[in-house]
BAVOTOR-290991 format. One record per atom (N, C-alpha, C, O): residue number from 1; y, z, x; atom name; chain. Coordinates in nm, 3 decimals. Layout:
// residues N
<NUM <Y Z X> CA A>
...
//
This chain:
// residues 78
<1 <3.296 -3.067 -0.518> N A>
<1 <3.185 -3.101 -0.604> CA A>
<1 <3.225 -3.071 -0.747> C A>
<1 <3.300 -2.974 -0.758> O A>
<2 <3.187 -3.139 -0.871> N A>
<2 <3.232 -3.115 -0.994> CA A>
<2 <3.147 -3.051 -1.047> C A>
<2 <3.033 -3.065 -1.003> O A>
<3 <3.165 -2.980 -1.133> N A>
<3 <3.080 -2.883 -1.217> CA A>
<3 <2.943 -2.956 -1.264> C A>
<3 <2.837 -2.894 -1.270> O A>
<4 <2.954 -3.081 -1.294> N A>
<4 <2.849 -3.151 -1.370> CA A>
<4 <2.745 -3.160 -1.250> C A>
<4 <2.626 -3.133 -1.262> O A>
<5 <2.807 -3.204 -1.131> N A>
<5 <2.740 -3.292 -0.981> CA A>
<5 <2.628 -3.098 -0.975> C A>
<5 <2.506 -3.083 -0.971> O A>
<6 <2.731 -2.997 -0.977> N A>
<6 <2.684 -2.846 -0.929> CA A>
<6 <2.560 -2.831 -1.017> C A>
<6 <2.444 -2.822 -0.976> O A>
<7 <2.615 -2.828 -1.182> N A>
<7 <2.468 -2.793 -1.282> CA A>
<7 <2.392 -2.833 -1.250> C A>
<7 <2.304 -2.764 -1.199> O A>
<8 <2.374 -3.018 -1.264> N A>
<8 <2.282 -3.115 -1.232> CA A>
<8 <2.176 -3.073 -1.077> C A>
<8 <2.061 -3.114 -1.067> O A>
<9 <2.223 -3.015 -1.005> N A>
<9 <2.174 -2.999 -0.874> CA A>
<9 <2.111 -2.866 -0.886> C A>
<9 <2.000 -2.851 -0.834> O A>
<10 <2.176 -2.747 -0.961> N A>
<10 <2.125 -2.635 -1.008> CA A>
<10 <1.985 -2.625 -1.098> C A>
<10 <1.898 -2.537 -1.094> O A>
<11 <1.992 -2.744 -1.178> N A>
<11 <1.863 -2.753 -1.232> CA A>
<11 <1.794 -2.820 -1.187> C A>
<11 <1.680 -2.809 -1.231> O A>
<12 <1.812 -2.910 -1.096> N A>
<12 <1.734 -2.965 -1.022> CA A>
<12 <1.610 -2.923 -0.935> C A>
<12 <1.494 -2.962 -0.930> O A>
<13 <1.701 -2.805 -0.849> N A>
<13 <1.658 -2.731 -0.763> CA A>
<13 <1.537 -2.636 -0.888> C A>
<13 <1.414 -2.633 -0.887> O A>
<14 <1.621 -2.579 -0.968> N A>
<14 <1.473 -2.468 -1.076> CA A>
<14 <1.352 -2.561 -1.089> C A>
<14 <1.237 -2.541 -1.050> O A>
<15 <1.402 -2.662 -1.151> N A>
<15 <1.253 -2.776 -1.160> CA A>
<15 <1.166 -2.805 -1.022> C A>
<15 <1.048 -2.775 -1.003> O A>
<16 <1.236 -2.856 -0.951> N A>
<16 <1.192 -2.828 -0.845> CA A>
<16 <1.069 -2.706 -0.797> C A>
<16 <0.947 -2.724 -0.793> O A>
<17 <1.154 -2.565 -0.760> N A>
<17 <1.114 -2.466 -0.732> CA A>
<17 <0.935 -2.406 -0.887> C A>
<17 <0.830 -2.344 -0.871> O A>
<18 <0.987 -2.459 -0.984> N A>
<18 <0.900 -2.435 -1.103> CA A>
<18 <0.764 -2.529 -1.020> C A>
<18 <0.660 -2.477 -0.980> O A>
<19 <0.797 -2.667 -1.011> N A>
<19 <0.681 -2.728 -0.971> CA A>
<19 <0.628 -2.648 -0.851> C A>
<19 <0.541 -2.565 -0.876> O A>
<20 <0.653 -2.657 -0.774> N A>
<20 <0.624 -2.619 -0.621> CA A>
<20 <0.555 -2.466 -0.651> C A>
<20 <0.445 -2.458 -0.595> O A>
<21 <0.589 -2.357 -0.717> N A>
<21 <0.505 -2.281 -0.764> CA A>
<21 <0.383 -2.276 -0.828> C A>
<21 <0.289 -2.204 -0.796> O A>
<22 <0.389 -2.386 -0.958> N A>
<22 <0.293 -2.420 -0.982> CA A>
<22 <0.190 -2.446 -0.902> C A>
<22 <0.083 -2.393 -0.932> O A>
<23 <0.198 -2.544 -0.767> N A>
<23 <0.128 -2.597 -0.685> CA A>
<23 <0.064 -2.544 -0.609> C A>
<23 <-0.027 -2.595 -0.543> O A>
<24 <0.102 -2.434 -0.606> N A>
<24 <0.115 -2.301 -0.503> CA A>
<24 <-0.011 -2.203 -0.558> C A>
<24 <-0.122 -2.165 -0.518> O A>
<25 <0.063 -2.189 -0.659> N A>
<25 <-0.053 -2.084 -0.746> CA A>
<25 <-0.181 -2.180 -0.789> C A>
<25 <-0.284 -2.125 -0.828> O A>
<26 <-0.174 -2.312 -0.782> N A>
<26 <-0.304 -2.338 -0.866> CA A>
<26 <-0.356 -2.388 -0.676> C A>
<26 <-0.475 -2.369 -0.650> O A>
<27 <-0.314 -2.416 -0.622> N A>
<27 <-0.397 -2.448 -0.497> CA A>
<27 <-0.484 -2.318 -0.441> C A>
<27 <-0.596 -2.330 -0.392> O A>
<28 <-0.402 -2.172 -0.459> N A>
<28 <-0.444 -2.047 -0.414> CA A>
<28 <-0.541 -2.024 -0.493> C A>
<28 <-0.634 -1.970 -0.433> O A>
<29 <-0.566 -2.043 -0.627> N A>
<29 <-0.668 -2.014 -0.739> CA A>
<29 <-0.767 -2.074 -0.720> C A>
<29 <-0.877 -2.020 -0.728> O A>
<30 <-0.747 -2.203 -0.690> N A>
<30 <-0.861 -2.288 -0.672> CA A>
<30 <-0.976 -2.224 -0.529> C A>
<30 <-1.095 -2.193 -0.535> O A>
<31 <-0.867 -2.222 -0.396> N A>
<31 <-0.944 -2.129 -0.277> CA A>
<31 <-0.997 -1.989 -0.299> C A>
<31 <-1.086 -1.934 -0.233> O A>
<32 <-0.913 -1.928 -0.425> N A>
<32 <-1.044 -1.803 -0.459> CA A>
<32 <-1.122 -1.816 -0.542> C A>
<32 <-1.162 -1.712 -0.595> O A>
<33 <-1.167 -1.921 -0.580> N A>
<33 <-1.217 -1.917 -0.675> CA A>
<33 <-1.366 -1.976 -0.591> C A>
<33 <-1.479 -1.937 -0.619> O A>
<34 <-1.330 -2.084 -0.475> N A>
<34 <-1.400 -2.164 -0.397> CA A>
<34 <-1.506 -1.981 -0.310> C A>
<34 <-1.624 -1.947 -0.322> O A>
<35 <-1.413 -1.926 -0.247> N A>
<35 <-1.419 -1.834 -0.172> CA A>
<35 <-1.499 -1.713 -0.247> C A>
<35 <-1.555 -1.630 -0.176> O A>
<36 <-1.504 -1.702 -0.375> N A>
<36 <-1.573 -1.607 -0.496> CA A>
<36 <-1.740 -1.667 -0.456> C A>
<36 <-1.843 -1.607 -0.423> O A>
<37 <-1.711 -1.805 -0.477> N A>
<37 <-1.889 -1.859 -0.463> CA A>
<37 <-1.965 -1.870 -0.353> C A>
<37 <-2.085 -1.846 -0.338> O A>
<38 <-1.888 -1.906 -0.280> N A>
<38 <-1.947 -1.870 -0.096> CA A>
<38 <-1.958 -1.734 -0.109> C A>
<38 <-2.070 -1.703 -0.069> O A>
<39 <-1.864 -1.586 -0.166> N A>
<39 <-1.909 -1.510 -0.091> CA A>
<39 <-2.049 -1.471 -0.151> C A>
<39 <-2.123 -1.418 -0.068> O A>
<40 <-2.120 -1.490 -0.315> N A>
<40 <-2.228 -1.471 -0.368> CA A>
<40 <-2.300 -1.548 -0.305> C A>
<40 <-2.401 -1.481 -0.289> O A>
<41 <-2.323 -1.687 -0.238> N A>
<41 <-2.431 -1.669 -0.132> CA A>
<41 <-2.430 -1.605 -0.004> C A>
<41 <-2.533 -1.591 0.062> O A>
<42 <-2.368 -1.583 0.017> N A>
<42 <-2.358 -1.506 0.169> CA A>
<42 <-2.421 -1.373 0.132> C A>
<42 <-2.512 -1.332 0.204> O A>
<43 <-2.372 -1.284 0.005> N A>
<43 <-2.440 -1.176 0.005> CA A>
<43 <-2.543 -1.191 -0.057> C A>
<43 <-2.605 -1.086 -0.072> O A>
<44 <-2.611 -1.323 -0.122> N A>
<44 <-2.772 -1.313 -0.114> CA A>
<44 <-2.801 -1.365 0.014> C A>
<44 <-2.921 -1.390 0.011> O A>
<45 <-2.758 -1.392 0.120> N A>
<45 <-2.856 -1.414 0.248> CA A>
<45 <-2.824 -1.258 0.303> C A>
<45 <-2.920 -1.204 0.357> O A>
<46 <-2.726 -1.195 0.298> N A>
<46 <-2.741 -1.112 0.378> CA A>
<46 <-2.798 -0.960 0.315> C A>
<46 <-2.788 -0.868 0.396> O A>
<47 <-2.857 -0.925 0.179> N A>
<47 <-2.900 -0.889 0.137> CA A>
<47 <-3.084 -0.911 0.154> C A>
<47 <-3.174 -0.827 0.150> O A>
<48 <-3.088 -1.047 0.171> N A>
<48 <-3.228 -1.055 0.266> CA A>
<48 <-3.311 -1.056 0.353> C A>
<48 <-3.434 -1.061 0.367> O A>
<49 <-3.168 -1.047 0.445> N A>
<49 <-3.205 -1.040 0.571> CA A>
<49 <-3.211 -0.866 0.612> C A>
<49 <-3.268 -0.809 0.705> O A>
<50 <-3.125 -0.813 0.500> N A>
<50 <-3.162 -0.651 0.548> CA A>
<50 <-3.034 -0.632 0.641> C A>
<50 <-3.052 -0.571 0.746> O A>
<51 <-2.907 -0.678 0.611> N A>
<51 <-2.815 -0.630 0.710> CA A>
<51 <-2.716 -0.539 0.641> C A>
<51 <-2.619 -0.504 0.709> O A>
<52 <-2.726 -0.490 0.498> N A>
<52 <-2.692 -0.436 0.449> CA A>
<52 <-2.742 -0.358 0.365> C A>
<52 <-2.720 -0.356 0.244> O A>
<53 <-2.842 -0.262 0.454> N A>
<53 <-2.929 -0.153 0.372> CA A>
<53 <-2.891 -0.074 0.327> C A>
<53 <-2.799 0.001 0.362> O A>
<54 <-2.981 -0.075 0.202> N A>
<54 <-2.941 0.006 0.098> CA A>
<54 <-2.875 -0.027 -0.015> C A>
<54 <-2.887 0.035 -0.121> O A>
<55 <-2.771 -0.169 0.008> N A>
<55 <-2.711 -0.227 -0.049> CA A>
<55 <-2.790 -0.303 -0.182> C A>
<55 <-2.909 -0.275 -0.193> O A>
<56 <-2.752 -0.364 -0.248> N A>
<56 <-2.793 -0.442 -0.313> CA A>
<56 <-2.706 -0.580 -0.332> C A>
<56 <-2.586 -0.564 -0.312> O A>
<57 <-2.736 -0.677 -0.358> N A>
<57 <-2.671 -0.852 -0.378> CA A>
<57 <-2.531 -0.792 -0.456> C A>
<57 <-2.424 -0.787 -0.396> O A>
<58 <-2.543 -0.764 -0.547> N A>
<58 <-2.448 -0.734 -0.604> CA A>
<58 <-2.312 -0.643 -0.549> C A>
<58 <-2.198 -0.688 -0.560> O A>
<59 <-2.338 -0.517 -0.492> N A>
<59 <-2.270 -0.465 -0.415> CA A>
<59 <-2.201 -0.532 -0.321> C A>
<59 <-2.078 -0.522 -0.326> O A>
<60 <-2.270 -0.625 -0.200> N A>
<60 <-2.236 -0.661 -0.128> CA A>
<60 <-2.144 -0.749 -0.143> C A>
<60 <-2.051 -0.755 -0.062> O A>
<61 <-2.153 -0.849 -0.270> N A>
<61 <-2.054 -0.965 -0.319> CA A>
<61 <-1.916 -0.916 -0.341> C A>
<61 <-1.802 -0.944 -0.303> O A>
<62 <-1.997 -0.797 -0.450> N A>
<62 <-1.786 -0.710 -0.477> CA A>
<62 <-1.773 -0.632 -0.399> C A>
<62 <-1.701 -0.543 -0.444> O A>
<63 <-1.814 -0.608 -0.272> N A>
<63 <-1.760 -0.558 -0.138> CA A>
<63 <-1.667 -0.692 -0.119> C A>
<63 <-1.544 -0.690 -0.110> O A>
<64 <-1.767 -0.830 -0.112> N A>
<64 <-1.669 -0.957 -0.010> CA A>
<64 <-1.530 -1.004 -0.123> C A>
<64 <-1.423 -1.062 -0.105> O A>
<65 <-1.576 -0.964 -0.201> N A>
<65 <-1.480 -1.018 -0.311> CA A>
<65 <-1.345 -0.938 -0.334> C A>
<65 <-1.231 -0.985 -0.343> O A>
<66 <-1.382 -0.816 -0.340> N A>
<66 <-1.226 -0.730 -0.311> CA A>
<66 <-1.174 -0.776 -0.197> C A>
<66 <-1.051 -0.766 -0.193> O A>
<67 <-1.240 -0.835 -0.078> N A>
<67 <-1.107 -0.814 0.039> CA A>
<67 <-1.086 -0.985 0.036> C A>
<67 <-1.009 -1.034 0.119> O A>
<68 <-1.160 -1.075 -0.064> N A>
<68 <-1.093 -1.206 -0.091> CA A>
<68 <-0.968 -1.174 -0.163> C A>
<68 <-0.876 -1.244 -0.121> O A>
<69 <-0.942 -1.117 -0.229> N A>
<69 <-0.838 -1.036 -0.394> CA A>
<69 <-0.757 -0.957 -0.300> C A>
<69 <-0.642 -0.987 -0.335> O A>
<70 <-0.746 -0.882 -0.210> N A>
<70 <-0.597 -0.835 -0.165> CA A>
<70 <-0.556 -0.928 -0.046> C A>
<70 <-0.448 -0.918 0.013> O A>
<71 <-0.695 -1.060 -0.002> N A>
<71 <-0.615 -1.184 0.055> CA A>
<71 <-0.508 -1.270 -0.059> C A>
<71 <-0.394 -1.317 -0.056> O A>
<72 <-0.592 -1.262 -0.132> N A>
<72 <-0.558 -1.388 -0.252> CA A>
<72 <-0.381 -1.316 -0.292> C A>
<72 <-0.291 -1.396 -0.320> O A>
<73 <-0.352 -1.165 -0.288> N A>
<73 <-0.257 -1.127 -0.377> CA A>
<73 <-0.114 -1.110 -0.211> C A>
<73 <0.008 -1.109 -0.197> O A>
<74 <-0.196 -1.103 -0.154> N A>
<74 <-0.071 -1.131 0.000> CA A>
<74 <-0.042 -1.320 0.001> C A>
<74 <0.067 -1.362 0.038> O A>
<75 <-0.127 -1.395 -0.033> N A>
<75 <-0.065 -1.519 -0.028> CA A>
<75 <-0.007 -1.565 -0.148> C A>
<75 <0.070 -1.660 -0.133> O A>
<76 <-0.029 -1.511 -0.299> N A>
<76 <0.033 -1.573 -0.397> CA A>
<76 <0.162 -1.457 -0.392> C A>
<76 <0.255 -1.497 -0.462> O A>
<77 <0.182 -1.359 -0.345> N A>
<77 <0.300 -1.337 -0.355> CA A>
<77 <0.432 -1.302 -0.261> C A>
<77 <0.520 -1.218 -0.250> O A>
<78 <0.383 -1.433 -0.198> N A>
<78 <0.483 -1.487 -0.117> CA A>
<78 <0.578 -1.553 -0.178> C A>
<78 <0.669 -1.603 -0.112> O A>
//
């Protein structure tokens, strides 16, 4: 293989790998971001229904929302 055929394929591959990250990270952003708003209704239904007494709406959301955020940080840093 000639040096030019090697670079050419070397940068190929970074561009490559650059896109495919990109794609990666904005597809994962987009599902927490999707997953942030489901979980604020879920913890106003379940804040009304009384399955989390004592709690309040708020609590309950950044309860669901931290364990979306150490999902979100095991799949983007793969």
């Amino acid at each position: 293989m000639s040096s030019l055929a090697a670079t050419t394929s070397a940068v190929y591959c970074s561009v490559c790998e650059a896109i495919a990250k990109f794609v990666k990270n904005t597809y994962y952003n987009f599902l927490f971001a999707r997953q942030c708003s489901a979980n604020k209704e879920a913890a106003e239904a379940l804040a009304r229904s009384g399955e989390y007494r004592g709690q309040s709406m708020h609590q309950i959301w950044f309860t669901l929302n931290q364990q979306a955020l150490e999902e979100y940080k095991k799949n983007v840093s793969k």
